[in-house]
KOLPADREN-20679 format. One line per field, with one value per residue: y, x, z of N, C-alpha, C, CB in turn; residue in three letters. Coordinates in steps of 0.02 Angstrom, whole numbers, plus 50000, padded with zeros to 5 digits. Glycine has a CB too. Layout:
BEGIN
n.y = [Y, ...]
n.x = [X, ...]
n.z = [Z, ...]
ca.y = [Y, ...]
ca.x = [X, ...]
ca.z = [Z, ...]
c.y = [Y, ...]
c.x = [X, ...]
c.z = [Z, ...]
cb.y = [Y, ...]
cb.x = [X, ...]
cb.z = [Z, ...]
aa = [ALA, ...]
This chain:
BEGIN
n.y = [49780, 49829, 49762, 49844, 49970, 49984, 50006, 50128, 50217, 50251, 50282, 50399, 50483, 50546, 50566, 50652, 50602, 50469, 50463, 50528, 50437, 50356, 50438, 50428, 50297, 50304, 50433, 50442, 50342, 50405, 50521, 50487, 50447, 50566, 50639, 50585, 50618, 50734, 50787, 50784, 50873, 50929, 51015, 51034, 50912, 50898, 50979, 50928, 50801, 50865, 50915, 50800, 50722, 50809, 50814, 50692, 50690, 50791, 50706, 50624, 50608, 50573, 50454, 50280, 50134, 50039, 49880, 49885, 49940, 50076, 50130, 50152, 50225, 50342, 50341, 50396, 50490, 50569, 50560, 50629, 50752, 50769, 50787, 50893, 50998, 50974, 51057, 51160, 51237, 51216, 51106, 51076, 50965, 50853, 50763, 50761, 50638, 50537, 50551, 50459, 50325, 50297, 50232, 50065, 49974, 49893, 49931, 50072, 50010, 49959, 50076, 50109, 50008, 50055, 50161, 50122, 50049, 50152, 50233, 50106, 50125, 50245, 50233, 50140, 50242, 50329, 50260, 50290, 50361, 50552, 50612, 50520, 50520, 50677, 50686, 50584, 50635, 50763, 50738, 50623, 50688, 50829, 50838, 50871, 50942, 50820, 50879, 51010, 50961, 50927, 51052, 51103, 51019, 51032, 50941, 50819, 50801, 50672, 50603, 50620, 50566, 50426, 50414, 50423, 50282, 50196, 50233, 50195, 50036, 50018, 50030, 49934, 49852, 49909, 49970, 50090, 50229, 50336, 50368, 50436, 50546, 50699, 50632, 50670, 50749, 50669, 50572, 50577, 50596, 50566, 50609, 50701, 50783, 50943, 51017, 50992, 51024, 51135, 51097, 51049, 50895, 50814, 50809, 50930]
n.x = [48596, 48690, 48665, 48717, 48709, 48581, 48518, 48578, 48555, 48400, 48388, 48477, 48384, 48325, 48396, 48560, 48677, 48695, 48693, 48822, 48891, 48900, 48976, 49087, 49138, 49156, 49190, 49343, 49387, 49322, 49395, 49486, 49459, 49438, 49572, 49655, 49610, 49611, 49737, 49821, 49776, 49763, 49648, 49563, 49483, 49461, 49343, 49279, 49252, 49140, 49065, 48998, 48962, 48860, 48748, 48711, 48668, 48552, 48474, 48420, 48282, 48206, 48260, 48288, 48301, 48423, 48470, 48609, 48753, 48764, 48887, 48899, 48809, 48864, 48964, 48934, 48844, 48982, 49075, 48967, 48989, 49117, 49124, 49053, 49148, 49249, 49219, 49167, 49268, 49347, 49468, 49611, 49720, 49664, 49557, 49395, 49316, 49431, 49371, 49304, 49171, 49074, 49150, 49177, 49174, 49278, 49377, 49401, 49423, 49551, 49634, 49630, 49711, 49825, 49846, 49857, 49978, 50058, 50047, 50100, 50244, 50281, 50273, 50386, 50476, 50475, 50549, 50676, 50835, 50832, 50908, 50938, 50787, 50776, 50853, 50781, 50658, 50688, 50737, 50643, 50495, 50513, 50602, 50724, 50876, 51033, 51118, 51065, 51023, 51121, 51165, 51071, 51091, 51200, 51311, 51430, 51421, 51422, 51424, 51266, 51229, 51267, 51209, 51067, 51075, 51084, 50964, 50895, 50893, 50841, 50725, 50696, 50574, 50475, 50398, 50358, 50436, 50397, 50296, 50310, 50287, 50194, 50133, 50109, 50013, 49912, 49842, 49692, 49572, 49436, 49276, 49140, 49043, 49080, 48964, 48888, 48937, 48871, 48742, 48593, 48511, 48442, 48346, 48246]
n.z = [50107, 50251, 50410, 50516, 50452, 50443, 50521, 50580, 50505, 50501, 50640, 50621, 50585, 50666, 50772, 50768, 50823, 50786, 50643, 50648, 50703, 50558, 50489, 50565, 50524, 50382, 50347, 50314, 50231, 50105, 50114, 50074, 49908, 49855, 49903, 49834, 49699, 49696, 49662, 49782, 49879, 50010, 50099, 50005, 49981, 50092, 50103, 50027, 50059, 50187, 50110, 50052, 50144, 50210, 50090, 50112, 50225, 50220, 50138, 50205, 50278, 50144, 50103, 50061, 50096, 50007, 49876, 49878, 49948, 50101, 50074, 49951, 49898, 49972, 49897, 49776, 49771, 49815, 49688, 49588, 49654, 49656, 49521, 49466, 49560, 49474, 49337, 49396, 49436, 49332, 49309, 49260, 49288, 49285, 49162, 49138, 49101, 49120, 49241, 49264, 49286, 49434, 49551, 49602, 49765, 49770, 49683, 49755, 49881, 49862, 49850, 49982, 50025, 49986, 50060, 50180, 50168, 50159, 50278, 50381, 50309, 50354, 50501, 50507, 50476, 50587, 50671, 50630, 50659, 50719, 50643, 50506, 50480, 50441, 50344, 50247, 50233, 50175, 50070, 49994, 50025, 50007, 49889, 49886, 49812, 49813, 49858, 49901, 50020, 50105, 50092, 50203, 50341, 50349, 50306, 50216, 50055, 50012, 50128, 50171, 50051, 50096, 50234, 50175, 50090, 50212, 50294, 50163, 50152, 50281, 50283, 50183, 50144, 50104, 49944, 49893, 49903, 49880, 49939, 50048, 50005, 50061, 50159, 50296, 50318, 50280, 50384, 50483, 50628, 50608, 50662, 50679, 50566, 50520, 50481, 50575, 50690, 50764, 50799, 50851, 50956, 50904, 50738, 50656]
ca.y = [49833, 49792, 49796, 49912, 50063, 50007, 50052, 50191, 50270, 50235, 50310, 50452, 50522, 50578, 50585, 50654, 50553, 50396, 50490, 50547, 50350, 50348, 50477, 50393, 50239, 50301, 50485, 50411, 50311, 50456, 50573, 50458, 50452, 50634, 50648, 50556, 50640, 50835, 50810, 50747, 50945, 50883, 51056, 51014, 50838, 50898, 51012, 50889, 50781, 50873, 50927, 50743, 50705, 50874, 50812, 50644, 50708, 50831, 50672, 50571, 50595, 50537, 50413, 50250, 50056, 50004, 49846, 49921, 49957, 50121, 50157, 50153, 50295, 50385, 50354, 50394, 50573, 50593, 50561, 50687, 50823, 50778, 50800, 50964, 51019, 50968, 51098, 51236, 51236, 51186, 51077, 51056, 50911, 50777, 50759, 50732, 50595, 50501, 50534, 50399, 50302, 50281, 50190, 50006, 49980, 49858, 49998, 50131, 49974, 49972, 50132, 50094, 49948, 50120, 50220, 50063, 50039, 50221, 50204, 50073, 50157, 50327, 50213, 50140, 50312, 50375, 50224, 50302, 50428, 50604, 50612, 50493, 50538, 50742, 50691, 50546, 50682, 50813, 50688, 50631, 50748, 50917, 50820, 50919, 50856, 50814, 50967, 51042, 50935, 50935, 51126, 51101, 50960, 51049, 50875, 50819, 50771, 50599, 50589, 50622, 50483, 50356, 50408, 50395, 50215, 50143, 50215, 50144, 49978, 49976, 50035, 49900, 49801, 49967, 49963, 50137, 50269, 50397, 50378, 50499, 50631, 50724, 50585, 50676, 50779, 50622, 50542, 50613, 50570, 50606, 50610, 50746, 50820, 51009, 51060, 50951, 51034, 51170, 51071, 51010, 50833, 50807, 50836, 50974]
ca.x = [48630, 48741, 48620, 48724, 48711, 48511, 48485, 48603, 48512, 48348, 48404, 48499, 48334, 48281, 48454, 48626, 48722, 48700, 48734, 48905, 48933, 48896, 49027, 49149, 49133, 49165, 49245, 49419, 49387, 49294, 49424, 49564, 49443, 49447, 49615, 49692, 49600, 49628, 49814, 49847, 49770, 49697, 49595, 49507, 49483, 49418, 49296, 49235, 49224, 49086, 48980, 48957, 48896, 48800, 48704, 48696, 48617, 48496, 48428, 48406, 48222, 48201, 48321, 48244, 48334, 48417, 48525, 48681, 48780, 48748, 48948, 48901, 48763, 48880, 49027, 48895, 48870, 49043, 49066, 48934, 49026, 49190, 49127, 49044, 49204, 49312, 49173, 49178, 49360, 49385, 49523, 49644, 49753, 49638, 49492, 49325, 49328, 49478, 49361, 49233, 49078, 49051, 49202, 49161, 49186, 49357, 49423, 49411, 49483, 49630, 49653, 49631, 49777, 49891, 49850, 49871, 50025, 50096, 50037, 50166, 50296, 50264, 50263, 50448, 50500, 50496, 50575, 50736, 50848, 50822, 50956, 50911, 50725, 50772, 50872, 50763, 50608, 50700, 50737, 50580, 50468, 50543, 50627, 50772, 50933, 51076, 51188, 51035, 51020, 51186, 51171, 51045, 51088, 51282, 51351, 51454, 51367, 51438, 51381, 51191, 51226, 51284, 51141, 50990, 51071, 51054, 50896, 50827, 50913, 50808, 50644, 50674, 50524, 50421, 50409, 50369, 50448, 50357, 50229, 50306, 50261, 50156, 50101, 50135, 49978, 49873, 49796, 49652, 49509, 49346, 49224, 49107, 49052, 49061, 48905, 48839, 48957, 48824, 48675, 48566, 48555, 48347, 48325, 48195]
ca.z = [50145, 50290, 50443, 50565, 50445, 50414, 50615, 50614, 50451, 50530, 50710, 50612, 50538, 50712, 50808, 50733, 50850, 50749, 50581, 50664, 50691, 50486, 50476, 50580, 50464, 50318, 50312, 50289, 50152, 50067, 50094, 50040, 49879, 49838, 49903, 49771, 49637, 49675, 49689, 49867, 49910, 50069, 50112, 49959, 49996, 50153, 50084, 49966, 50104, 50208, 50054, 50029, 50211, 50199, 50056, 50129, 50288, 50183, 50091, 50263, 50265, 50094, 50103, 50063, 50095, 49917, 49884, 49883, 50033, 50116, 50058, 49881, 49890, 49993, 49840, 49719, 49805, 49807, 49622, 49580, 49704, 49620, 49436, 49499, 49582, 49409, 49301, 49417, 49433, 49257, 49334, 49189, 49273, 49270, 49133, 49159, 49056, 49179, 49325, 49237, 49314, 49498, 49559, 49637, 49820, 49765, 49673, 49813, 49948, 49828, 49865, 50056, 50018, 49961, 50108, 50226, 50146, 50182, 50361, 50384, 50288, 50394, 50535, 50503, 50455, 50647, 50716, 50614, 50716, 50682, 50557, 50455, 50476, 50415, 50274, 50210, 50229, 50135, 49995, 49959, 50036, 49987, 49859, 49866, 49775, 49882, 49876, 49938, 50091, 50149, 50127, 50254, 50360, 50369, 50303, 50154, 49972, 50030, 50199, 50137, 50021, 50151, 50265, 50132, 50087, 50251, 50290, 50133, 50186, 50338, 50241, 50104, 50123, 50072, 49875, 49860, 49963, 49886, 49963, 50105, 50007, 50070, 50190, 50355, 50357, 50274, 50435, 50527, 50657, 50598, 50753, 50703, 50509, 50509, 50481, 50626, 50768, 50806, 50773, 50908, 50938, 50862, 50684, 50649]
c.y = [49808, 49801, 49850, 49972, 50041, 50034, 50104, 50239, 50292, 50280, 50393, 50492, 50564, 50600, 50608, 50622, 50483, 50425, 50510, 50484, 50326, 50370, 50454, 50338, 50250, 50357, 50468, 50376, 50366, 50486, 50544, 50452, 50508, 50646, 50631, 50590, 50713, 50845, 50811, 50831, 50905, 50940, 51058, 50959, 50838, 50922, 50971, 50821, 50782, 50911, 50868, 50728, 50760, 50855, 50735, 50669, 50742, 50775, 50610, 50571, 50563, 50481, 50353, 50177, 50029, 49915, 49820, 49944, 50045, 50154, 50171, 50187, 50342, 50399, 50401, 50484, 50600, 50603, 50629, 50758, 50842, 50806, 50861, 50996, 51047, 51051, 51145, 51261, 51235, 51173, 51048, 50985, 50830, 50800, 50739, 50655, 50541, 50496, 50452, 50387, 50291, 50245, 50118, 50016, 49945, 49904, 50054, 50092, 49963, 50004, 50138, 50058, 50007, 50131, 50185, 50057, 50079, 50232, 50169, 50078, 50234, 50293, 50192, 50196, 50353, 50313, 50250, 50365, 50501, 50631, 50598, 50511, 50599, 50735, 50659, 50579, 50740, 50781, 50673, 50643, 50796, 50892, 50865, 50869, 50859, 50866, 51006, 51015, 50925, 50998, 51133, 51084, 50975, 50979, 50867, 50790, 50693, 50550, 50593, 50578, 50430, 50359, 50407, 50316, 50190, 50150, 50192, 50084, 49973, 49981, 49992, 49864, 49838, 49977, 50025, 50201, 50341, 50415, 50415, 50533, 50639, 50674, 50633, 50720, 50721, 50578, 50599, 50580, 50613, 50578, 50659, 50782, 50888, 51046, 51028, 50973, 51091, 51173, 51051, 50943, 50802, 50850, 50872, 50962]
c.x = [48648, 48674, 48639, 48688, 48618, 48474, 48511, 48578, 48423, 48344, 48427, 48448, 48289, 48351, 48525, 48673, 48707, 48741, 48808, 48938, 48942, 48960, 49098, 49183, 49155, 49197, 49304, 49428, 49369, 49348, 49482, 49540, 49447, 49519, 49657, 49667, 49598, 49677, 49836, 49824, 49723, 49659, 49545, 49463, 49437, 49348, 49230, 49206, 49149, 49052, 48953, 48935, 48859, 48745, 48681, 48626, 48552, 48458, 48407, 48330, 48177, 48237, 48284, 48295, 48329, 48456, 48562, 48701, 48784, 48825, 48947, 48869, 48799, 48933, 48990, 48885, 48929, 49059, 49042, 48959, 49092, 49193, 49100, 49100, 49239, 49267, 49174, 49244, 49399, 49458, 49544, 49694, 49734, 49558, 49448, 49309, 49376, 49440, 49320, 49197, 49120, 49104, 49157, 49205, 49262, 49413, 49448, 49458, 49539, 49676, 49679, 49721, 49829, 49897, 49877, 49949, 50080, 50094, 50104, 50232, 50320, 50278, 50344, 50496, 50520, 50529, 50671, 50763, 50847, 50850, 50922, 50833, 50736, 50791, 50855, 50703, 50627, 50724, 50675, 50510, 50453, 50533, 50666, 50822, 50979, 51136, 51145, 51030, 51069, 51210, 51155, 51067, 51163, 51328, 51376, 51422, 51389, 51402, 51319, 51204, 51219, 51218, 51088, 51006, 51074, 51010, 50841, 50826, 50848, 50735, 50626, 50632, 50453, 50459, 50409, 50388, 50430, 50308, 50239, 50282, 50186, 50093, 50086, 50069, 49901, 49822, 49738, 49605, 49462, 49297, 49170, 49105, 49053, 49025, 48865, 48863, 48919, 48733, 48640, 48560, 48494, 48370, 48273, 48166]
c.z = [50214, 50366, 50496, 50522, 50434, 50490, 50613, 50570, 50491, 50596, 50679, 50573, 50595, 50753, 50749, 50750, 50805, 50683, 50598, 50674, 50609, 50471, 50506, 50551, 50423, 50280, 50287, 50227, 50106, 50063, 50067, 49949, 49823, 49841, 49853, 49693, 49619, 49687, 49731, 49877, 49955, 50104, 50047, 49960, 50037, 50148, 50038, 50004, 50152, 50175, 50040, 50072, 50208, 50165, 50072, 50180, 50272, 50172, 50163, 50251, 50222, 50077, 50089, 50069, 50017, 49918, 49878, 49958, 50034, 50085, 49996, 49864, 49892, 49920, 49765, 49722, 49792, 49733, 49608, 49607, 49670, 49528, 49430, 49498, 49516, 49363, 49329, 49415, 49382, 49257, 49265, 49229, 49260, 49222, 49152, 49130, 49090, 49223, 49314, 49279, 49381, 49501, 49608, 49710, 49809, 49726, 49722, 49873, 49910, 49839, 49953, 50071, 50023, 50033, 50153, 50218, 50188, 50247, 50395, 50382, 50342, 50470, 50562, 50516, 50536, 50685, 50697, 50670, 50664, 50629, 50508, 50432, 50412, 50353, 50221, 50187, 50163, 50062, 49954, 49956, 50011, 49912, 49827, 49836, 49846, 49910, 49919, 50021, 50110, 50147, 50218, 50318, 50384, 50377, 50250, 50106, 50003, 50085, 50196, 50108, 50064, 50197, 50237, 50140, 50127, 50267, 50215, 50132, 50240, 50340, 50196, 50096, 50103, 50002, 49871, 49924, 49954, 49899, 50024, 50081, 50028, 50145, 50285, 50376, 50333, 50312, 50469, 50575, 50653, 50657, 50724, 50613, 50547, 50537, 50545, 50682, 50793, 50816, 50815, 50876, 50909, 50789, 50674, 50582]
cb.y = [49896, 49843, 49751, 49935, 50121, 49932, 50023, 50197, 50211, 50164, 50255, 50445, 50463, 50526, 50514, 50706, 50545, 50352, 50557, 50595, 50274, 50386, 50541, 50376, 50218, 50291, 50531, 50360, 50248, 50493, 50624, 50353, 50436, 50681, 50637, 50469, 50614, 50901, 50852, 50707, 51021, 50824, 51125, 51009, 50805, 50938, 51063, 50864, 50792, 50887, 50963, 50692, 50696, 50938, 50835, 50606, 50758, 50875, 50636, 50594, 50628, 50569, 50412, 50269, 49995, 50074, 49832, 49990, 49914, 50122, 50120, 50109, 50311, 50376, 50257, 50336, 50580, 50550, 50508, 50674, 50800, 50690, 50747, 50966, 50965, 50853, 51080, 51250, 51183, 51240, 51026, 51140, 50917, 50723, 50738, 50785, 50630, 50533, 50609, 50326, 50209, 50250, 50239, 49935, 49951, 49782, 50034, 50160, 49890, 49990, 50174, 50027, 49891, 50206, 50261, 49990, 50049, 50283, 50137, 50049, 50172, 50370, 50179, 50121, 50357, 50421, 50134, 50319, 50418, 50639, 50559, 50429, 50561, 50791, 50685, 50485, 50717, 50859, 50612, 50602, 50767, 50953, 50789, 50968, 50872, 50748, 51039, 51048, 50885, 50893, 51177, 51076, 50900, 51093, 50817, 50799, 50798, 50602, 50632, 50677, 50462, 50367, 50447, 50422, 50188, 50123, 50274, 50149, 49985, 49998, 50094, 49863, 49746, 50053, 49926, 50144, 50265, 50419, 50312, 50533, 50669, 50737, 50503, 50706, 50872, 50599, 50509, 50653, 50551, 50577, 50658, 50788, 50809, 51016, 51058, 50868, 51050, 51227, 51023, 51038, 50788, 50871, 50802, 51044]
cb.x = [48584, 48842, 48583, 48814, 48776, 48461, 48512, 48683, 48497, 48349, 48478, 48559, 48282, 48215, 48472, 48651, 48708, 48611, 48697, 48920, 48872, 48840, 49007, 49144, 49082, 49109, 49266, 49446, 49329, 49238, 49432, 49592, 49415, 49409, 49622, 49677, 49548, 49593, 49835, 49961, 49739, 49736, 49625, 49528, 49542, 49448, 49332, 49290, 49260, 49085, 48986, 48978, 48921, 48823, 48722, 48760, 48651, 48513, 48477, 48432, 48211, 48203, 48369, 48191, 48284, 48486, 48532, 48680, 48881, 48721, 49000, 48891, 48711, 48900, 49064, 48819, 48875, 49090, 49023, 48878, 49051, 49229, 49084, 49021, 49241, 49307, 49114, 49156, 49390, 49379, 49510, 49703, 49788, 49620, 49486, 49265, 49355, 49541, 49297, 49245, 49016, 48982, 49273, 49182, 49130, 49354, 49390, 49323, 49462, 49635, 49594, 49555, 49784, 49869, 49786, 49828, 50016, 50069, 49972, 50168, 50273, 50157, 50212, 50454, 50428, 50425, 50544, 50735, 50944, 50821, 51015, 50920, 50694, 50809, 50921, 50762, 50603, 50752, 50759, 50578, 50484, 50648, 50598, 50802, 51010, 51112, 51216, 50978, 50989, 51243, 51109, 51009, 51066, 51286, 51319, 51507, 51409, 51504, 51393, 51160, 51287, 51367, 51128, 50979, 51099, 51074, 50872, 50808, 50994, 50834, 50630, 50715, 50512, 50413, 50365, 50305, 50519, 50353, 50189, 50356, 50267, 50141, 50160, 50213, 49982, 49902, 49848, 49617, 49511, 49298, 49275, 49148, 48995, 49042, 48862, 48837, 49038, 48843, 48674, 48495, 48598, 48253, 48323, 48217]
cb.z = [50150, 50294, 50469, 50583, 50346, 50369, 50704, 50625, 50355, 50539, 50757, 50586, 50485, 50753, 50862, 50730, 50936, 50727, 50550, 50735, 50733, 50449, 50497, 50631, 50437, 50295, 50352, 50337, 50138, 50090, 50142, 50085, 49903, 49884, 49943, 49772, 49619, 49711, 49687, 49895, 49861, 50147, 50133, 49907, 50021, 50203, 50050, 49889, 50122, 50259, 49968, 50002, 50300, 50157, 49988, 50155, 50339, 50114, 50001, 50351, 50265, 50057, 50171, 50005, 50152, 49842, 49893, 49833, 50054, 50188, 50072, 49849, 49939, 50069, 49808, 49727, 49881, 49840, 49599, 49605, 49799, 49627, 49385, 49568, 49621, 49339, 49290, 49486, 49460, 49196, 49396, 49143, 49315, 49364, 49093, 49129, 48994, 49206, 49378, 49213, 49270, 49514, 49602, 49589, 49867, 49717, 49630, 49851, 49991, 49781, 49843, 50075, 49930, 49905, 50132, 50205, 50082, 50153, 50362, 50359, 50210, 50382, 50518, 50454, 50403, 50694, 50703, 50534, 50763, 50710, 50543, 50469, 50555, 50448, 50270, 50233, 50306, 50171, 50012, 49942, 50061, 50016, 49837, 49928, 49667, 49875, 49787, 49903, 50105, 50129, 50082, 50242, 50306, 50452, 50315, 50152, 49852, 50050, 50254, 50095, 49987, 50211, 50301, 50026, 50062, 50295, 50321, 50069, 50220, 50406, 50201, 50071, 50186, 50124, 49831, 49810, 49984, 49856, 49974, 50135, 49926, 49994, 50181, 50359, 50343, 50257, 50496, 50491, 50721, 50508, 50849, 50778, 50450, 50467, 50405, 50626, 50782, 50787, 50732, 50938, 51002, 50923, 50651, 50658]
aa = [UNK, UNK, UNK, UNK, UNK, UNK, UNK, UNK, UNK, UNK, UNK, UNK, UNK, UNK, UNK, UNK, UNK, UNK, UNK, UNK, UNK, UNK, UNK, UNK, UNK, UNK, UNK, UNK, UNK, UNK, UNK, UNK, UNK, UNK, UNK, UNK, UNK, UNK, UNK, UNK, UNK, UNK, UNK, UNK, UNK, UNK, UNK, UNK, UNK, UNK, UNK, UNK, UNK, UNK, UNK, UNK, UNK, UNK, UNK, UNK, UNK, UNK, UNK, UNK, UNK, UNK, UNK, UNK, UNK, UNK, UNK, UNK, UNK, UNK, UNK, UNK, UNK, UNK, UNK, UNK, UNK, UNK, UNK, UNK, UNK, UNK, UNK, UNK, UNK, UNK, UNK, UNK, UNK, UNK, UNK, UNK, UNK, UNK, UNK, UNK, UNK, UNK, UNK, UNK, UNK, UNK, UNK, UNK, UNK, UNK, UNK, UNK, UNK, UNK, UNK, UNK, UNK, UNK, UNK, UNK, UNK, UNK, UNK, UNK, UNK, UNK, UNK, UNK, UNK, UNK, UNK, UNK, UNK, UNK, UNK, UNK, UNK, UNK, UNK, UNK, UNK, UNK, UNK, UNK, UNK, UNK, UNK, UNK, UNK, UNK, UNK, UNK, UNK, UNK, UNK, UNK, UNK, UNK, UNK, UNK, UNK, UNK, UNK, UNK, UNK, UNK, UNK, UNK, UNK, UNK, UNK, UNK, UNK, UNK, UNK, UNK, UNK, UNK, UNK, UNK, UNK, UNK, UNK, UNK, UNK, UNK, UNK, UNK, UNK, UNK, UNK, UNK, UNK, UNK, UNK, UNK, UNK, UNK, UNK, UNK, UNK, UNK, UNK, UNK]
């Protein structure tokens, strides 16, 4: 186990301020975890997020040094929260059966690789001028067709053409450009679970 998190587990069994350095570590990955598997719904994501530090933090006391990295307990939690989730919900788009075993830490940074990816892409995306930005958003975003966005946009079916193809000219070294969707409310800074913002700062 990595030795920062074996001080900050250790420290976070009497202080919460360390455990909120746990949480800064590793929410993002977690929720990019979930996120991808309840349908990019990212108030679910979120939710499923701080029930897994919740039950992390519950088991602090008992917690014991394994070795496996402290990220692989936490995935392991998550798992369990997510196959929960699927059964109460009796989530028909993905089977229980698809979610399968415990994902490996190179599977989940795979996932990281995506998000990293879209980052970049999202990143390009505002260097375009607002034009091009609105009408490359409402493409494959909305994913309206193009009669619709030059309803919008008060331009000709043509002129929406011509302006997608140079902004995807100047996006072309991003393979997938659908990865806007839905990308725009995708980032966050985690600083602080939840359940810990009215908590004193001693564990009882």
């Amino acid at each position: 186990m990595d030795k920062e998190d074996i001080i900050l587990i250790e420290k976070a069994k009497q202080n919460t301020k360390s455990f909120e350095l746990l949480y800064k570590k590793y929410a993002q990955r977690l929720f990019n975890y979930f996120w991808y598997r309840v349908g990019h719904k990212k108030d679910v994501a979120e939710d499923l997020l701080q029930e897994t530090f919740m039950k992390a933090y519950q088991n602090l006391p008992r917690f014991y040094l394994r070795s496996y990295s402290y990220y692989s307990y936490l995935l392991t939690i998550a798992h369990n929260i997510l196959v929960n989730y699927y059964r109460k919900n009796k989530y028909q788009l993905i089977s229980l059966e698809s979610i399968g075993n415990v994902p490996d830490e190179i599977t989940v940074d795979q996932e990281i690789d995506k998000k990293q990816a879209a980052e970049l892409l999202w990143r390009d995306i505002q260097k375009l001028s607002q034009t091009e930005k609105d009408i490359l958003l409402l493409r494959y975003q909305k994913e309206l067709s193009i009669k619709d966005i030059a309803r919008i946009v008060k331009k000709s079916d043509n002129a929406v053409k011509l302006i997608l193809s140079r902004s995807r000219k100047k996006l072309a070294k991003h393979k997938h450009l659908e990865d806007i969707a839905g990308f725009g409310e995708f980032q966050k800074k985690y600083t602080k679970p939840r359940f810990l913002s009215e908590k004193n700062d001693t564990i009882t």
